[in-house]
C-alpha positions as CSV (number, residue, x, y, z in Angstrom):
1,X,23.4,-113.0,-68.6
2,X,27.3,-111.9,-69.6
3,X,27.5,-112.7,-73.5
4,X,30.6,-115.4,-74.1
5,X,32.1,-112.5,-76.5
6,X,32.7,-110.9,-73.4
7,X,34.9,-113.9,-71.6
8,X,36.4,-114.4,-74.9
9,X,37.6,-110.9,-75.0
10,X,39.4,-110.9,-72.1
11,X,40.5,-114.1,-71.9
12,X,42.5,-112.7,-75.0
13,X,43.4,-109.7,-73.3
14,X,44.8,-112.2,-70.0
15,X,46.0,-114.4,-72.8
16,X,48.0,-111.8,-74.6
17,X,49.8,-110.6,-71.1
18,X,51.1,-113.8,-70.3
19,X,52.8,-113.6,-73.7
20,X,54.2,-110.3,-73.5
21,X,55.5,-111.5,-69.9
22,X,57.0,-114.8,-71.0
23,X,59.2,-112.7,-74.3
24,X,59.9,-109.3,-73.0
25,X,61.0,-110.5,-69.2
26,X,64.0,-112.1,-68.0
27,X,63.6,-112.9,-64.6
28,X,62.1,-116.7,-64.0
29,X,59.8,-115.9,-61.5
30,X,58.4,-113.8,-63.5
31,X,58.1,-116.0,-66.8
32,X,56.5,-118.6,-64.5
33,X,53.8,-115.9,-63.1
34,X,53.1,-115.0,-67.5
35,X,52.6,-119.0,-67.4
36,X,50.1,-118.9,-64.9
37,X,48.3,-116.1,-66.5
38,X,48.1,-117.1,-69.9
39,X,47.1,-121.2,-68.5
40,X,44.2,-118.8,-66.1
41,X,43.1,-117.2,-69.7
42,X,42.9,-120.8,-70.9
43,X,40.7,-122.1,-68.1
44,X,38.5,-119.1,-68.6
45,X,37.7,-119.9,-72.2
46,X,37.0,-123.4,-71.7
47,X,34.7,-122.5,-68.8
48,X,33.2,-119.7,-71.5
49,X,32.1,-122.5,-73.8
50,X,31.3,-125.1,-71.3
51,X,28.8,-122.7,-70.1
52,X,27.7,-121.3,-73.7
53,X,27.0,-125.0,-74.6
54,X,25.4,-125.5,-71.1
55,X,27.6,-128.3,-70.4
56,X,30.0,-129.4,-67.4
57,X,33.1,-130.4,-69.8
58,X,34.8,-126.7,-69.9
59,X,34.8,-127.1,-66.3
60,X,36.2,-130.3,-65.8
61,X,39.1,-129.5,-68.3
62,X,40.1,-127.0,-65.7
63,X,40.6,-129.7,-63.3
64,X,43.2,-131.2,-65.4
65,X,44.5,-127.8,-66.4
66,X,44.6,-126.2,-62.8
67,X,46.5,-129.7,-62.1
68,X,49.1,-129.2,-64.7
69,X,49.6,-125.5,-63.2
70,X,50.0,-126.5,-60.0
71,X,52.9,-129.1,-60.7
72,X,54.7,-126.4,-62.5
73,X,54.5,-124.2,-60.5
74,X,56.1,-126.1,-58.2
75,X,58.6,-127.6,-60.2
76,X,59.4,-124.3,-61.5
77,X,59.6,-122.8,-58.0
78,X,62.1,-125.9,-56.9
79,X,64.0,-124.8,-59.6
80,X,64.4,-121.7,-58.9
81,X,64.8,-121.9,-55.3
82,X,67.5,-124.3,-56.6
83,X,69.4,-122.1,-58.4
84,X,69.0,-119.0,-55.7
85,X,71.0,-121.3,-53.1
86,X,73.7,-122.4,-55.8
87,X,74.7,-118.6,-56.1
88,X,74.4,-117.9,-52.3
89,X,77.0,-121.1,-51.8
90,X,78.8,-120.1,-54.8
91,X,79.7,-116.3,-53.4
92,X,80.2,-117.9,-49.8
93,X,82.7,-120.7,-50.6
94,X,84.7,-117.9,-52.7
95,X,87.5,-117.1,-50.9
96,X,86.5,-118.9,-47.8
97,X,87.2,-121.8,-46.1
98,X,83.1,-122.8,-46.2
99,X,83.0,-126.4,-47.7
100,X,80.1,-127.7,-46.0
101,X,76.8,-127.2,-46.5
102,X,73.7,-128.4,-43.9
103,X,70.0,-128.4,-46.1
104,X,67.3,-128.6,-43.5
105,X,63.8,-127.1,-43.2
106,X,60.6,-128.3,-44.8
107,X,61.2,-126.5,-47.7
108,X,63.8,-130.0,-48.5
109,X,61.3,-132.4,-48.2
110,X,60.4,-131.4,-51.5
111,X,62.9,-134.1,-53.5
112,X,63.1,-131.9,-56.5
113,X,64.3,-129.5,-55.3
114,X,66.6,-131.3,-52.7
115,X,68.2,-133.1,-55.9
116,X,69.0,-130.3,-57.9
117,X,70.2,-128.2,-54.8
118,X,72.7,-131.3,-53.8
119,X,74.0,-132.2,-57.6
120,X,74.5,-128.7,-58.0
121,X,76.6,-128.5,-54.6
122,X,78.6,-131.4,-55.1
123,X,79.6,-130.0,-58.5
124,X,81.0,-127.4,-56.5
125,X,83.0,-129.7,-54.6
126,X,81.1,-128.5,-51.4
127,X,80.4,-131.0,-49.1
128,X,76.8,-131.6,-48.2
129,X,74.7,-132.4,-45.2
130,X,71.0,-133.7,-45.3
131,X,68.4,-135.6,-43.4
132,X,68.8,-138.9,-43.3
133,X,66.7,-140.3,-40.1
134,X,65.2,-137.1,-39.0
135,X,62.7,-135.4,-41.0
136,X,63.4,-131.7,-42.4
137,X,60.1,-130.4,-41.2
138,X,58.4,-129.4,-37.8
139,X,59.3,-133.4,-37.1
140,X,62.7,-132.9,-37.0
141,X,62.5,-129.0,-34.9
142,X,60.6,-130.9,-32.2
143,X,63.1,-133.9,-31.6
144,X,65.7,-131.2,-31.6
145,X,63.8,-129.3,-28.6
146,X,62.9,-132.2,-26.9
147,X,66.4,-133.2,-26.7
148,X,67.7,-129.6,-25.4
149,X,65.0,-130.1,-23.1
150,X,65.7,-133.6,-21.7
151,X,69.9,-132.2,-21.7
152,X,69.0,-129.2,-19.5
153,X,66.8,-131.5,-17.5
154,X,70.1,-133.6,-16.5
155,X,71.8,-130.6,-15.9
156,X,69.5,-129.0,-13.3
């Protein structure tokens, strides 16, 4: 049996990485990633002293934990997926005559990130374009083949 010093010890040493990621980088993905480490360092320990105290409760604090992770990380990824698309519009309505945008794919189905995209369009003054009776996904792909389909069906 693995002493708990052991798990201890490096969830320190996991701990301590994610905090050295989150000060000394800049980029956002990568401050999210030092999140993830340093909340992976956390669930370690509790699951270290659940064990060492032969009890379930370190593990079901991961639950909640792993939860809380999740939802940033996708928070955090809408955000930054936000931003990414307000440079790309940004540099292509410079100069151009590009003042409407279209946001489709499944990726919009996410609200978050489909509100912060759109308010941070519009305070471009770009005009923007999204689903309204179609989904974004697969759903919305499919009705637009079947109606190629039943158009080239006329046609022939």
């Amino acid at each position: 049996m693995v002493p708990i010093t052991y798990y201890l010890v490096l969830s320190a040493i996991l701990f301590a990485i994610g905090t050295a990621g989150v000060f000394v980088r800049r980029n956002l993905i990568t401050i999210l990633l030092s999140i993830e480490i340093m909340l992976n360092a956390v669930n370690l320990t509790f699951v270290a002293f659940g064990r060492g105290f032969g009890t379930a409760d370190g593990q079901i604090i991961v639950f909640f934990v792993m939860t809380v992770a999740a939802a940033e990380a996708a928070v955090g990824l809408a955000i930054v997926i936000a931003r990414l698309i307000d440079q790309l519009s940004h540099r292509a309505g410079n100069g151009e005559e590009i003042r409407t945008i279209a946001l489709s794919g499944g990726v919009f189905q996410n609200r978050v990130l489909l509100e912060q995209v759109v308010a941070r369009l519009r305070a471009l003054d770009f005009n923007v374009l999204t689903h309204r009776q179609v989904p974004a996904n697969d759903g919305g792909v499919a009705l637009g083949q079947a109606v190629i389909a039943a158009a080239r069906a006329l046609v022939h």
